[in-house]
C-alpha angles and dihedrals in degrees: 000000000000124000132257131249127154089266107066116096112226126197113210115227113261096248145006133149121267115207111178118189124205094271088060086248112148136226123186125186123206142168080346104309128101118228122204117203147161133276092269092064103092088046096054093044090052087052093050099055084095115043108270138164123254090248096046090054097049086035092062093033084060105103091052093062100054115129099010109107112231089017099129091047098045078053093050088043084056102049086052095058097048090056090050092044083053093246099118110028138185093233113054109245093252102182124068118281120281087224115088132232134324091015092049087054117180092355098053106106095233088071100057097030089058088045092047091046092050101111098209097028118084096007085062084050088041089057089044084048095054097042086047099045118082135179112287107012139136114233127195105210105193119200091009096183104178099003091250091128091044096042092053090048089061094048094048085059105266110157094213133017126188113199113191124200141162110199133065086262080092095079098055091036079060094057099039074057087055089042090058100053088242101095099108097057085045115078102195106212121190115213140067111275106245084073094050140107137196136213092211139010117270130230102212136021123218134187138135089198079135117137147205092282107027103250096041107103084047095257086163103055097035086050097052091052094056086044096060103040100017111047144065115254099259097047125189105220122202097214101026099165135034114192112186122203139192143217140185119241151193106217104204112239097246087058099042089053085067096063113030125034103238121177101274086068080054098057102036087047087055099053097046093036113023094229127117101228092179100130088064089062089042091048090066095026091098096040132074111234118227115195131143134250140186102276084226079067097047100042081065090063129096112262110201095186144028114274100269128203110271090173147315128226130194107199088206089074134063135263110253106190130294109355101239129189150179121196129175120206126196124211117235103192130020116263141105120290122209110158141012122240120217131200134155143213124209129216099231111172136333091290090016128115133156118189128185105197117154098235094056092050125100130186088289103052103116097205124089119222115240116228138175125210098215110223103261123359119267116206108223138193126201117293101021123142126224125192126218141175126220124188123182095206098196119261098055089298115140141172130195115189135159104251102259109281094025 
């Protein structure tokens, strides 16, 4: 193993597992063993999320080992065992991690294998990419994955791409780059956004950090951000527009068992256990459920409306507060409704639009699609109206409710 000076750049792996104890000592384990370091640990792993020098990290710990005697040689101690244990290396890891899913998060090969087989998803972002992009540009790719939007950008002409990632993905994105012929005009960043800088101003702004339900991997906020310190002052934004939509439902009893204790749980865990769980059953009874199922499920379900309007946000703009909204839904056939389902469509490009409704969905869509179990059943005929409330809390955090007497 080679030996360490300040100035040998080192690569942390892309994941391990962290255990602190109430002394602040740490414990890592890692590939079956169990590492016991030092304080310092935790900080020097954090640093090293993005490639650094030895004398950069302890530079930047610094402030945290004033006043402690030895502390600038236990850090570098530390540094050094984590080099010899194969946490921080010398070579980035460039292959998918070797944990599965969900453990292996966005490294983990299942992720990018069920976006790249959807067959809508990222060709929908690819043609968005190719009407936005013009000669010249600099595009800002957040979440690049597996560098497919970046890569695009600098086929469709772009000078200059920035593709921002977190994860160690980055460093594969970078040689399917090299493998395209396109990795001299893409720039791979490791990090999350609100921490970068930029050395100009970029012309468009691309990402697909958009979730289940559309605002929960925080696009708005992450966008806004980019928007303000990033960008020029006239940004092209792929996507530029997210429209929800909801629809009443009717949740079939099987699926709804999954997600709320109903009476029949308490009768079938009293008779196994003995043991009246009922105040599990009274602690949601008042609470719609949101949870999230495979739009070839939900396409199965009875839909009693038309899809209506939940809200509509255009990512060029700022956030102002708490998203709030009221929409009404109207029943189009009579039935019991029990749930709503959501789905969105993105404004992509100037001829570009990607929906996710559920009924347009098949075994390789890689989006979910959001539902909420409403809090009892209402029995509707045509042309009834029902009254919700939706609030985008900020963070990803959302609440769907009937408005109180509905």
């Amino acid at each position: 193993m080679p030996k360490l000076s300040p100035d040998t750049v080192l690569h942390r792996v892309p994941s391990f597992i962290a255990e602190v104890d109430t002394s602040n000592e740490v414990k890592i384990h890692f590939e079956s063993r169990i590492l016991k370091l030092g304080h310092d640990a935790l900080g020097l792993l954090d640093l090293f999320h993005q490639p650094r020098t030895v004398g950069e990290a302890l530079t930047l710990l610094g402030p945290r080992l004033k006043g402690r005697p030895r502390a600038a040689q236990d850090a570098l101690a530390t540094v050094v065992s984590l080099h010899q244990a194969g946490l921080l290396r010398t070579e980035p890891v460039e292959s998918f991690s070797d944990q599965p899913f969900p453990k292996g998060g966005y490294d983990a090969a299942f992720v990018h294998i069920a976006m790249l087989e959807d067959p809508v998803r990222k060709a929908s972002f690819q043609q968005a990419v190719r009407d936005t992009v013009r000669d010249g540009d600099v595009v800002l790719d957040l979440g690049t994955g597996s560098g497919i939007l970046a890569i695009t950008a600098a086929q469709a002409g772009a000078r200059k791409v920035y593709a921002v990632e977190p994860a160690g993905m980055v460093h594969l994105a970078r040689r399917i780059a090299e493998r395209n012929g396109v990795a001299d005009r893409i720039e791979f960043i490791r990090g999350w956004s609100p921490q970068l800088e930029l050395p100009e101003p970029a012309d468009v702004l691309l990402t697909d950090i958009v979730g289940n339900e559309a605002l929960d991997m925080r696009i708005w906020e992450t966008v806004q951000d980019a928007r303000r310190r990033l960008m020029t002052d006239s940004p092209r934004l792929v996507p530029g527009r997210l429209t929800s939509y909801a629809t009443l439902a009717r949740i079939p009893d099987e699926v709804l068992d999954k997600h709320r204790v109903t009476q029949g749980h308490l009768a079938r865990w009293k008779e196994m256990f003995g043991i009246d769980f009922g105040p599990m059953a009274e602690s949601e009874a008042r609470r719609s459920i949101g949870f999230y199922e495979r739009p070839e499920t939900v396409q199965t379900w009875d839909f009693l409306s038309k899809p209506a309007e939940l809200y509509q946000v255009d990512l060029h703009q700022d956030m102002a507060g708490p998203l709030e909204t009221r929409p009404t839904l109207t029943a189009d056939r009579a039935g019991e409704v029990n749930g709503v389902v959501v789905h969105f469509e993105a404004r992509l490009g100037p001829d570009t639009t990607l929906s996710t409704a559920p009924w347009l969905g098949c075994a390789r869509s890689h989006w979910y699609t959001a539902v909420w179990a409403l809090t009892e059943p209402v029995t509707v005929e045509p042309g009834q109206d029902l009254s919700y409330v939706y609030r985008y809390l900020g963070d990803g955090t959302s609440h769907f409710e009937p408005v109180s007497g509905r």
